[in-house]
N, C-alpha and C positions, 0 to 999 in steps of 0.2 A: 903316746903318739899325739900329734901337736895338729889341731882343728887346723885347716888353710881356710883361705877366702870362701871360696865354694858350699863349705861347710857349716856355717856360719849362720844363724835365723838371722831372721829381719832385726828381730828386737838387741841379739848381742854388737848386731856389726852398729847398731844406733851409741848403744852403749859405748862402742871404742871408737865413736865417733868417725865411722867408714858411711860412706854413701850406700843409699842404698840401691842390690841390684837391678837389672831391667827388668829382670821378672817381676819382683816385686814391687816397681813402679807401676805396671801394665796390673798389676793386682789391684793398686791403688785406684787408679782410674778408673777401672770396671767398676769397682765398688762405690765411687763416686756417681757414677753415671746410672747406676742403680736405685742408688739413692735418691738423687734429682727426678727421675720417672717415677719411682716411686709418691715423693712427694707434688708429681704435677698430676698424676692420676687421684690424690688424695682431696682436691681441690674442687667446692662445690660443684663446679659448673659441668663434672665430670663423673659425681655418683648418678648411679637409677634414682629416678624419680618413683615414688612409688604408684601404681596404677589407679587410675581412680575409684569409687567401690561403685560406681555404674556400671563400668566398661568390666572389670572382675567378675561382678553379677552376669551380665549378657554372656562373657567369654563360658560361663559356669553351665548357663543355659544351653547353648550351645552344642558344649562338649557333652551333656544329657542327653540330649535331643538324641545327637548323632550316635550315642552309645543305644539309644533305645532302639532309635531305626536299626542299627547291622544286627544289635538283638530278636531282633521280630523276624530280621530276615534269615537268621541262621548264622549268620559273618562268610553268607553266600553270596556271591558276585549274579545279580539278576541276570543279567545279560549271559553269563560263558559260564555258569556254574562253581568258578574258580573259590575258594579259601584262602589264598594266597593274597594279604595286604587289603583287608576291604577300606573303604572309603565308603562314607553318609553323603548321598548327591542330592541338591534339593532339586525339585522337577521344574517346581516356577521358585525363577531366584529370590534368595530371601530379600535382597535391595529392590525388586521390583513389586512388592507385596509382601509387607511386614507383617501384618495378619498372620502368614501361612512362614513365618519363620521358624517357628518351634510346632508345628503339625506334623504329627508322623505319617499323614497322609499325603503330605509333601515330600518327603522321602525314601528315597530308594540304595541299597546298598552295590555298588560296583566294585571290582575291584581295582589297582592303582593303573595297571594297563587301560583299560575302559573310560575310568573318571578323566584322566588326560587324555584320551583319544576325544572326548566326548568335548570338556574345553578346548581345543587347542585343534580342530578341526577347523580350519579356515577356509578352504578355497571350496567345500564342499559339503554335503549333510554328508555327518557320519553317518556307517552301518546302522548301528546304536541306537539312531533315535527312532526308528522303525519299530525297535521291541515293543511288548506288551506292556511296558510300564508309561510309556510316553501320551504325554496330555494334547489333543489335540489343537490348542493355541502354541505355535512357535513363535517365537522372535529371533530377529539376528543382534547379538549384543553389538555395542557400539568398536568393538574388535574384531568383527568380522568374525567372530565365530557362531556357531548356533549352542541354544540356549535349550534346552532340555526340560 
């Protein structure tokens, strides 16, 4: 039985000197344009920088901190008793008094419903800030929200 046109690889129909088909022009192109992104993503201005070993150091701190405080509290939401998703809330923020950044007495564990109820409270004091964890100096952050 005798190959037709259809049948034909890329590489034989080059060989008998046939054009090649639209599919595999449309192969071509992809693979070029692939290759071009490829090498513009390759392109210094375009890898991660690596972080600096301050800022790695703090972020380290941090995530200790915040592992210690829901530790102490159980990985219990103060507030509703919840387990579900806690979150380490500082009481007085840690950009307002860097002293009290890494203090576990600055610390309270909420869970994710709370700690964004608790940010993101704008027009009003939340429930929340009433609990028994709450310091009694408030501030309103420069977003309108209150500050915990």
């Amino acid at each position: 039985m005798k190959k037709t046109d259809n049948f034909w690889t890329d590489r034989e129909r080059a060989q008998k000197g046939l054009p090649p088909t639209e599919d595999a022009l449309a192969r071509q192109r992809q693979l070029k344009r692939a290759k071009e992104e490829i090498a513009f993503y390759d392109q210094p201005e375009h890898k991660k920088e690596p972080k600096p070993a301050q800022e790695t150091k703090f972020l380290t701190k941090l995530k200790n901190w915040a592992r210690a405080v829901k530790t102490r509290d159980n990985f219990v939401c103060q507030y509703c008793g919840s387990k579900k998703s806690p979150h380490a809330h500082h009481k007085i923020p840690r950009l307002s008094v860097s002293e009290l950044a890494f203090d576990l007495s600055n610390g309270v564990t909420l869970c994710q419903k709370h700690h964004f109820q608790l940010h993101h409270s704008v027009f009003s004091k939340p429930k929340i800030c009433s609990s028994k964890f709450q310091l009694p100096n408030r501030e309103k952050s420069n977003k309108g929200g209150v500050s915990c």
